[in-house]
C-alpha positions, 0 to 999 in steps of 0.5 A: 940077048942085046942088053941096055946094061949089065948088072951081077944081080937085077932085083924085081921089086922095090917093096919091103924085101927087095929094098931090103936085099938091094940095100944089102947087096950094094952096102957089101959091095955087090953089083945090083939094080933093083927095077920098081913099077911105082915111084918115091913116095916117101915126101907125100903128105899121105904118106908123111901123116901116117894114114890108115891102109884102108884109108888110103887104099880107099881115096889113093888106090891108083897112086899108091897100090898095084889095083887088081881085084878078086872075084867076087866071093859068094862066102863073103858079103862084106870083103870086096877081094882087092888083091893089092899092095904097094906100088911104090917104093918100100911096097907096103911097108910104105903103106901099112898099119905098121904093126910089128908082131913077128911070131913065133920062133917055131913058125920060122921052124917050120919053114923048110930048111930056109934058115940056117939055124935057130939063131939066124932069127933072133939074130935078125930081128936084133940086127934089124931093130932098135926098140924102144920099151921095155921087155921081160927079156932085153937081151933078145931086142935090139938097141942099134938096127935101121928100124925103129920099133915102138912100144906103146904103154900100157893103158888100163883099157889093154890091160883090162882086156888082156886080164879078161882074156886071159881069165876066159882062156884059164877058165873057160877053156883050161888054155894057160896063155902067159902075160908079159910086156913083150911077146916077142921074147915068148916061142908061143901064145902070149898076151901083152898090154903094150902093143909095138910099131915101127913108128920113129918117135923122133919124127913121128913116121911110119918106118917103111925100108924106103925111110929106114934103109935109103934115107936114114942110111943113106944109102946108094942104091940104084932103083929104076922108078917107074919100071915094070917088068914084064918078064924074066929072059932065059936061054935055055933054061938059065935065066940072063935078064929082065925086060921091062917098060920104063914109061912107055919104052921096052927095055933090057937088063942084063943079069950076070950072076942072078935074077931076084923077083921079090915082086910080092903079090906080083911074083907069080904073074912074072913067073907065068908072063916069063913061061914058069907056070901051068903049061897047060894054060900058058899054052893055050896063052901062046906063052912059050913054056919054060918050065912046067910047074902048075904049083906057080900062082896056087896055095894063095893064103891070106889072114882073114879080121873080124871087128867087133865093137864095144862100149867102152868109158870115156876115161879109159880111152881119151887122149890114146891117139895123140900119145901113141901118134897114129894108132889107137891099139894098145894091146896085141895077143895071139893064143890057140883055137880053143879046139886045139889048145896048142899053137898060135892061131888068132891074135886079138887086138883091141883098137881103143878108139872108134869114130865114136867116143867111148867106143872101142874096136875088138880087132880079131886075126885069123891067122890059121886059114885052111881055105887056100886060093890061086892066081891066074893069067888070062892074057899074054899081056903083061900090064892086063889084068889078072884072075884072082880067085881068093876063096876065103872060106871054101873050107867048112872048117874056117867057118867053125873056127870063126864062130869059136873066135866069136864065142871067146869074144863074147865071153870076154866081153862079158867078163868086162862088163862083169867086172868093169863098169860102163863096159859092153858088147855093142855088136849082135853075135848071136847068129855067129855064122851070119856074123862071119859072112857079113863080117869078116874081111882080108887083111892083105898078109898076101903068102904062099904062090910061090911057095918053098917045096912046090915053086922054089927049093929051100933056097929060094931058087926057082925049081926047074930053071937056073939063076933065078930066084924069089925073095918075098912072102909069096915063098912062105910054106904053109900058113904064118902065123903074124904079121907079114912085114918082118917075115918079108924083112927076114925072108930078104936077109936069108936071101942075101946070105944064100946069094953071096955066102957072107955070114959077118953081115950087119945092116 
């Protein structure tokens, strides 16, 4: 191919993973460009003031996030299927609720091979972070990483909520889930009082990798804005580079050593535009076939939320919002289905303020869907749109495993206004399975399309070609259990190390 430049390695996306792994890359001396479709946001006052996501996803779509729409679900009454996500630098990290809750170690385990040992986590998530808070066991957090991770108090509203949890959990069900300030030192289900961000105390900002890794690092970095690519360039079956449209003009990269998509919820799309799909359907889209894999765009998975609402008094949540500076939650929890009793399957939250006082928001994370949907093409052209079929609910058994969430909620609720004055369950549960059509709505933790064992091997390498590789959540196998921001963090760093084989690495 004639190309306009050369670069050992070219990176597809300046979201969360790939300004994590540019940033890696080029601080180790490595020869890499990283090409994003959106721009430098950081300086925008939307950005700045720490708006929620569905607030900004409501009044900024065009100018913050990739806007492709699903298909209309017909489980669902109240979820509108956006499948979107940043378009900007630090992707969603620059947009997102800037909750850090990074699961549990035997999530990562479970990830087919991708991390070297058990210490290559931990010994991350210490690089990563500095943490402000306290923490049963601090050896396990960091005090010198990039990012900023903030640990909220603890008010009497979590911790009444976290005590009537973990009496239903005992009592009701005989789940013994522990107690502790930081849930991140526990391998399971835990319950904490004090919820955590990535929040910068100093200046009072939402800390995405754009703000953590470029700014305060200062780091050099070449990131081409306004860059979207439109596919992967191969000969043979190796892939050498990239096109992509800068404002209008067809351009080329060259790649010496290898390419990197680390696109999020665009990666499969780029796979399919550059001949890596169902051959089939990329036939039929006079798309040259490069490898046949209808894995590519399939197994799409998302965390699904439930919201309820409770009458909570004025004296247990005042004042919260101004002292946790742009979140409202004070509690963060993640325990089994009941039916189960074992794993991780749904985190509580509780937003302790409403847009009316002396309410409070019970915030519920399914995070053990079994309903699985896929992401197609339906032209050649790169910047069309695209079919999204999220199917949230297509298993029965998510239906059910909904309904016990809303039964544990009900008896929390109860136990509360048992044992609390001025507590009480506001929302109607008692047709559950019409709560949860007309409720439950997706959270954007978009994994799975190009998943390890089906897309890529354990490297991350893209089965059936060579030099090409993915690097963000859309390369989870099976369901993760938290949110996505760290996995995608995590994800990059493996990917720096199996691409340049330096285990004495910091950030």
């Amino acid at each position: 191919m004639v190309s306009d430049e050369t670069h050992d390695y070219v990176v597809v996306g300046a979201g969360t993973s790939g300004i994590a792994l540019g940033y890696l890359l080029e601080k180790h001396g490595k020869d890499v460009v990283v090409l994003e479709a959106g721009e430098d946001r950081d300086d925008d006052p939307n950005i700045q003031n720490l708006k929620s996501f569905y607030g900004l996803e409501t009044y900024y779509r065009n100018e913050y996030f990739w806007p492709e729409n699903g298909k209309p679900n017909p489980r669902l009454t109240s979820d509108g299927n956006h499948y979107s996500g940043g378009r900007i630098w630090g992707g969603s990290s620059s947009i997102n609720e800037a909750w850090y809750w990074r699961g549990a170690q035997f999530i990562y385990d479970e990830w087919g091979g991708l991390f070297a040992d058990g210490s290559f986590c931990a010994d991350v998530f210490r690089k990563l972070e500095t943490f402000h808070g306290v923490s049963q066991n601090p050896g396990v957090r960091g005090d010198h990483g990039p990012f900023d991770v903030t640990q909220g108090p603890a008010y009497p509203i979590g911790e009444k909520f976290v005590a009537a949890l973990h009496a239903v959990l005992r009592d009701e069900y005989g789940i013994e889930v522990p107690v502790v300030d930081d849930m991140h030192t526990v391998n399971g289900p835990a319950l904490s009082a004090r919820s955590q961000h990535f929040i910068d105390l100093a200046d009072k900002r939402r800390v995405s990798t754009s703000i953590a890794l470029l700014k305060k690092r200062k780091s050099s970095l070449d990131i081409r804005s306004q860059a979207t690519v439109s596919k992967i360039l191969f000969r043979g079956n190796k892939a050498v580079g990239v096109r992509y449209i800068h404002r209008g003009e067809s351009k080329t990269v060259a790649a010496g050593k290898k390419v990197v998509v680390c696109a999020g919820l665009r990666s499969p799309f780029i796979l399919m535009h550059s001949g890596i799909g169902d051959g089939n359907q990329l036939s039929q889209l006079a798309i040259p076939v490069t490898y046949d894999n209808p894995e590519v765009g399939r197994n799409l998975i998302n965390h699904l939320l439930l919201l309820t609402r409770m009458k909570v008094p004025l004296e247990d949540n005042k004042d919260i919002a101004e002292a946790l500076h742009f979140k409202g939650f004070t509690a963060v929890t993640s325990f089994p289905d009941p039916k189960r009793g074992d794993l991780s399957d749904i985190d509580f939250e509780i937003n302790t303020l409403s847009t009316k006082p002396g309410e409070a928001v019970l915030a519920c994370f399914f995070l053990n869907p079994e309903s699985r949907g896929h992401v197609a093409l339906c032209s050649s052209d790169p910047l069309h749109p695209v079919v999204v079929e999220t199917d949230y609910l297509s298993a029965s058994e998510d239906i059910a495993k909904l309904k016990r969430v809303l039964e544990v909620i009900e008896k929390v609720t109860d136990h509360l206004s048992a044992n609390h004055e001025g507590y009480e369950r506001l929302s109607d549960l008692s047709d559950k399975d019409a709560y949860v059509r007309n409720n439950a709505v997706h959270v954007h933790h978009w994994s799975g399309m190009c998943q390890i064992g089906k897309v890529l091997d354990r490297h991350l390498d893209v089965l059936g070609v060579e030099n090409l590789m993915v690097a963000d959540t859309s390369s989870i196998p099976g369901v993760f259990r938290g949110h996505t921001y760290i996995a995608a963090l995590l994800i990059a760093s493996a990917a720096f190390v199996e691409l340049t084989g330096i285990s004495d690495w910091d950030f």
